[in-house]
N, C-alpha and C positions, 0 to 999 in steps of 0.2 A: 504494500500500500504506500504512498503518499506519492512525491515528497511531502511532508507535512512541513510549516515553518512555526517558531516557537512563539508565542507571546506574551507569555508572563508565570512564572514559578506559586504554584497555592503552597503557604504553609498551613493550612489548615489542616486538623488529622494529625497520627502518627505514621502517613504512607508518603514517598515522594511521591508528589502530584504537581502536573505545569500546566497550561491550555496551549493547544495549538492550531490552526487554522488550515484543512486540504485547500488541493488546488480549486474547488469550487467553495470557496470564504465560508467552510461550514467548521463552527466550531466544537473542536472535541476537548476532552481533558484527559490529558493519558497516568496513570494511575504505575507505578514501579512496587515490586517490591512480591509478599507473600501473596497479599492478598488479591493479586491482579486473575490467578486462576479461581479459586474459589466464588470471589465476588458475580464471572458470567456466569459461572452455573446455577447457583443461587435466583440468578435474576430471573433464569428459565423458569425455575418451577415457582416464582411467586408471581411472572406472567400467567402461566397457564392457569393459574388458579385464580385470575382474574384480577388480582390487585395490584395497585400502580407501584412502579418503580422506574427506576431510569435507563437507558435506551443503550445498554455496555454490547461489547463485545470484545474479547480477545484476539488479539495480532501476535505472530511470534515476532515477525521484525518488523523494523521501521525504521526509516532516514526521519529525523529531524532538524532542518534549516537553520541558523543561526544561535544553535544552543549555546548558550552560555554556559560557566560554569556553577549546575546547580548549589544550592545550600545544604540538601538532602538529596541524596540519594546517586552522587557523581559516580561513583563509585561502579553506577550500574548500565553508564553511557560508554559506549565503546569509539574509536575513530569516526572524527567526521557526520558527528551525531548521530551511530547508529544504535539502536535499541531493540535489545531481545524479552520478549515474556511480558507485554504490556497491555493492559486493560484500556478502552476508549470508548467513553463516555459520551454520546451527543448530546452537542447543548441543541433543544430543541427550539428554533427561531419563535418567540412573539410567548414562549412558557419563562416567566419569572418565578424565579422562590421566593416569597414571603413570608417567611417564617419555618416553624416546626412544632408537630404536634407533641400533644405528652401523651403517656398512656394511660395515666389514670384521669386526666378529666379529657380524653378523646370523646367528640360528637356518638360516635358508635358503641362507648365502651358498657358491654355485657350483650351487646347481639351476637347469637347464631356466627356473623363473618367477622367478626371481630375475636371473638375464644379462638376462633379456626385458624385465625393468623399466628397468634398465639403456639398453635398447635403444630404450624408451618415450620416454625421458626427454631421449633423445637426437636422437630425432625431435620431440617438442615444440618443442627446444631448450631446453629446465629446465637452466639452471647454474649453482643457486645449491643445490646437491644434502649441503648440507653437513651433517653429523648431525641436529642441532636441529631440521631440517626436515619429522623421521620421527620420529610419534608413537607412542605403546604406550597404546591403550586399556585401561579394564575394564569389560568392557559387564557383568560379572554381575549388577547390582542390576538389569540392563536385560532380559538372556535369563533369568534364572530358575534361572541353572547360571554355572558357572566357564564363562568366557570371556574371553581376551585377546587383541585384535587388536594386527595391526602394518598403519600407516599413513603414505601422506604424505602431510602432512598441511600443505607449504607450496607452492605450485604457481605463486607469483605472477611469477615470473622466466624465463618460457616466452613461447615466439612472436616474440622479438626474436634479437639478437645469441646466440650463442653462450658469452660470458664477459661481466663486468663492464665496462661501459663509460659514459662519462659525453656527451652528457647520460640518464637514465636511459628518457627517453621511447626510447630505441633497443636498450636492452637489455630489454625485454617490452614485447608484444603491439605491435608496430612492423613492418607487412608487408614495409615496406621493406626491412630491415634482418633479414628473417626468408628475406624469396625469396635474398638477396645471401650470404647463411652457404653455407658445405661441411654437408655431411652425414655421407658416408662419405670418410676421408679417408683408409684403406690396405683392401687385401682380400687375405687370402693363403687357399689352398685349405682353412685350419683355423681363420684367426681375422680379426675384423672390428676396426675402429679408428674412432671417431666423433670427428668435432669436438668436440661439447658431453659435457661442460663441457670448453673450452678454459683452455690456460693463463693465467694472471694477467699483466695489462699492470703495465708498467712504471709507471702512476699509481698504481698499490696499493701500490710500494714506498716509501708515504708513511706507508701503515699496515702495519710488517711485520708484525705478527700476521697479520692476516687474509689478506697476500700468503702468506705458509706455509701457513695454511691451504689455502686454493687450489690450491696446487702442489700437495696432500695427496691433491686431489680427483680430479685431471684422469684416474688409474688408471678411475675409475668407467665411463668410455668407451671402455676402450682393452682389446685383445685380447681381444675377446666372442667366444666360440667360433660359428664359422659357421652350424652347426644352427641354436642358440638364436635366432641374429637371423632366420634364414628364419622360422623360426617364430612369431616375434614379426609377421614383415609377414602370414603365412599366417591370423595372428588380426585382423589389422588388416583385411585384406582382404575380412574377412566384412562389415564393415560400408558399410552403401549410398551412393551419393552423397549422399542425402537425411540422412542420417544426420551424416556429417563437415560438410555446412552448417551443420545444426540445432545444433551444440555451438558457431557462430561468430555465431549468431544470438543464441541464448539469453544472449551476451555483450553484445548492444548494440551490436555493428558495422554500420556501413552493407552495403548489397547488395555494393557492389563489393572491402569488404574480406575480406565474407564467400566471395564466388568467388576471390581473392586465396590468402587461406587456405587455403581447401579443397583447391585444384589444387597449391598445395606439398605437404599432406600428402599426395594422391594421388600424386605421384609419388616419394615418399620412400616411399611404402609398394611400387609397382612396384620400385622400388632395391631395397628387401629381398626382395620375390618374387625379385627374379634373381639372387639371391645363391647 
């Protein structure tokens, strides 16, 4: 793909992230680092299941035009601004962020699709679920009408571990460390209890802010009413073998990560059929 040319470094995040511009002035943000594979796949199956998120795709390589030398993540740019393993996010023309939702006082929160996100999220292993990471678009200048979406719009902390762990290569997109996680870790005849997001390890009580936070979080997984999560795997289910590969392909995993992946989420998705 490109050439693409570079326009400006995001520190936001703990991922190297810049924006750059192809030859038809469409702009992407290209994303370095772990979480560049995990994040497409992710994206797949919270499209298919109908709720907004934003518009990624995986490149292995890429030229990028007048790269500077970044602040983070230089280290991952090779001669003449080439770049391998990168995640590219389209900015969608006339869609602004406005904000971000929370999840405890979200417009949805206690519907049928809202538990079920819940329930998504926690089949990926997403646990890094913290407000910031749900966006509030306004697509108006984009539909022609009042419109504002709610999205998640950060998915890169999926497919590994279940909470924060160091080194990072094991908490996202880490097979190993993704077949070895719990899933469901209580069921009672009304309510479901997920690992992810699990509680905060003891090395975050290095940074207590964000260990608070944490604790804040782990409610998101826990006492999901038992309907909603059947129902969550009943929509999962629609989807084909052919299907759950393709969203581990589109990432740039090898064949054997990609049958790796698949067959966990298969069977995480039977867990909630028989629920």
């Amino acid at each position: 793909m490109g050439p693409f040319t570079f326009v400006e470094e995001d520190l936001d995040g703990s991922n190297p992230k810049f924006d750059v511009v192809d030859q038809d002035k469409v702009r992407w943000k290209v994303k370095l680092g772990p979480e560049a594979q995990p994040e497409v796949a992710a994206t797949r199956f919270v499209w298919a299941m109908g709720y907004f998120t934003d518009e990624d795709y995986f490149v292995t390589d890429l030229q990028v035009l007048n790269l500077p030398k970044l602040k983070r993540g230089s280290d991952l740019v090779g001669p003449n601004g080439t770049i391998h393993a990168a995640r590219l996010e389209r900015h969608l023309k006339g869609q602004d962020k406005i904000g971000f939702w929370k999840w405890k006082s979200s417009p949805f929160h206690g519907t049928r699709e809202f538990n079920a996100l819940r329930v998504l999220l926690a089949m990926i292993n997403d646990w890094d679920v913290k407000d910031v990471n749900n966006a509030i678009y306004d697509r108006g200048e984009r539909s022609g009408e009042e419109q504002v979406i709610y999205a998640i719009s950060d998915l890169g902390a999926s497919f590994g571990t279940t909470g924060y762990f160091l080194p990072h290569s094991l908490s996202r997109g880490n097979l190993k460390a993704y077949q070895d996680s719990r899933f469901v870790t209580k069921a009672s005849p009304t309510e479901v209890t997920f690992k992810t997001p699990s509680r905060p390890t003891l090395l975050e009580l290095l940074a207590l802010p964000q260990f608070i936070r944490r604790v804040h979080l782990e409610w998101i997984g826990h006492d999901i009413p038992r309907a909603d999560a059947h129902w969550m795997g009943q929509m999962l289910a629609r989807l084909s073998p052919e299907q759950i590969r393709d969203a581990f392909r589109t990432s740039g995993y090898s064949s054997e990560e990609v049958e790796g992946f698949a067959k966990i989420v298969e069977r995480r998705i039977a867990q909630l059929n028989e629920l």
